[in-house]
C-alpha positions, 0 to 999 in steps of 0.5 A: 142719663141715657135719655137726656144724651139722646136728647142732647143728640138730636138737637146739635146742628151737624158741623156740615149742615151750618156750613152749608148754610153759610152764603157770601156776598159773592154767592148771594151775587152769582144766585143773582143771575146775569142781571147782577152784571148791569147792576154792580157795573152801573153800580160803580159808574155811579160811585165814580160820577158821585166821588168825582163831582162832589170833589169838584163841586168842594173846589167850587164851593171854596173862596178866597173872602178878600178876593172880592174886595181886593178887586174893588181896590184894584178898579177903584184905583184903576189898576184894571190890568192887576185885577184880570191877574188876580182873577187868572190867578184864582181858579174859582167859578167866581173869579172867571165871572168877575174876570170876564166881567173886567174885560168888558169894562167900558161897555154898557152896564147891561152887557157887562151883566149879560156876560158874567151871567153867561159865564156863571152858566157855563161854570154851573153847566160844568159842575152838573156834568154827569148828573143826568148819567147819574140820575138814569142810573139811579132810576133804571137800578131799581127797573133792573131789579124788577126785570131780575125779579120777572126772570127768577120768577118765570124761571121758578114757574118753567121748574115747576111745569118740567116736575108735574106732580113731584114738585119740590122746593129745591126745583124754584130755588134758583128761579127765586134766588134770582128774583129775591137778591136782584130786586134788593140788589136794585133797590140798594143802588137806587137808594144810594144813588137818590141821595148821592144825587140829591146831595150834588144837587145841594152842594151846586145849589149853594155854588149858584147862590155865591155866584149870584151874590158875586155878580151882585158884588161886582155890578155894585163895585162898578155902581160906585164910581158914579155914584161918588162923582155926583 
């Protein structure tokens, strides 16, 4: 019995030791160094650019089914004045297309075309704002890793060259703290923000596509009046 009780003995862990070992994300993040500074702060950026545009590319993406053929009804019957309320009324990339689509009407088919063409442009050059801060970030995130990585490291090697002979592992444990927590810190916003960015990108693609079936829509409204004049 007395064997087994000093067996048992040496295998507890001391309450201390397991304490010790525990590390919160904010230890893990001041072992990071100064580089976890750029790193959490372009980490928030990122955040706010992504839950910002993809709010306002959601609004973007939303319309109204009957709106377009309400504007059919509106210039076939020649209430043109109706039409440019609707279209005011309609906060829409769309609808500002279409509007200034109207109050072109009386010129050539070409120009009419050209402007709502030129607005449709604008609308997207409004949506994509922030995504080249958004994609910056997302490349330099990693990048800043990698420089957390070459200081902890160089830090590690100083360490080392101040021992001589009596080196330990406890004299590189900052340096590779450094260099091991910055990389992954890096790596996991730079992953994020790949596919935060990809996924804007998607949804703007779609909002191109419904402009580009709405300037379609329109040029054939105006198509269809001389049409049924023959």
């Amino acid at each position: 019995m007395a064997l087994i009780q000093l067996f048992l003995q040496g295998t507890q862990v001391p309450v201390e030791s397991t304490k010790a070992m525990e590390l919160t994300l904010w230890d893990l993040t001041v072992k990071g160094g100064w580089v976890m500074i750029p790193i959490i702060l372009l980490s928030f950026v990122a955040a706010y650019i992504f839950i910002e545009r993809y709010y306002v590319i959601r609004q973007a993406t939303k319309e109204d089914v009957n709106f377009m053929n309400r504007i059919k009804d509106y210039i076939h019957d020649g209430k043109i004045d109706a039409a440019l309320a609707l279209c005011k009324s309609t906060d829409s990339p769309s609808a500002r297309m279409v509007e200034k689509g109207i109050s072109r009407l009386g010129r050539p088919l070409h120009d009419i075309s050209t402007a709502i063409e030129n607005v449709g442009k604008l609308e997207i050059s409004k949506l994509e704002k922030g995504f080249p801060t958004l994609a910056t970030i997302t490349g330099a995130e990693p990048m800043l890793g990698f420089l957390g990585t070459v200081i902890g490291m160089v830090q590690s090697f100083y360490a080392m060259s101040q021992a001589g002979n009596n080196i330990e592992v406890s004299m590189m444990s900052d340096g590779i703290y450094t260099a091991l927590i910055t990389t992954v810190a890096g790596l996991i916003v730079g992953i994020l923000g790949y596919f935060a960015y990809n996924t804007l990108v998607v949804r703007v693609e779609k909002v191109v596509f419904n402009l580009e079936a709405t300037l379609t829509e329109f040029m054939d409204i105006l198509n269809e009046p001389a049409k049924t004049s023959k």
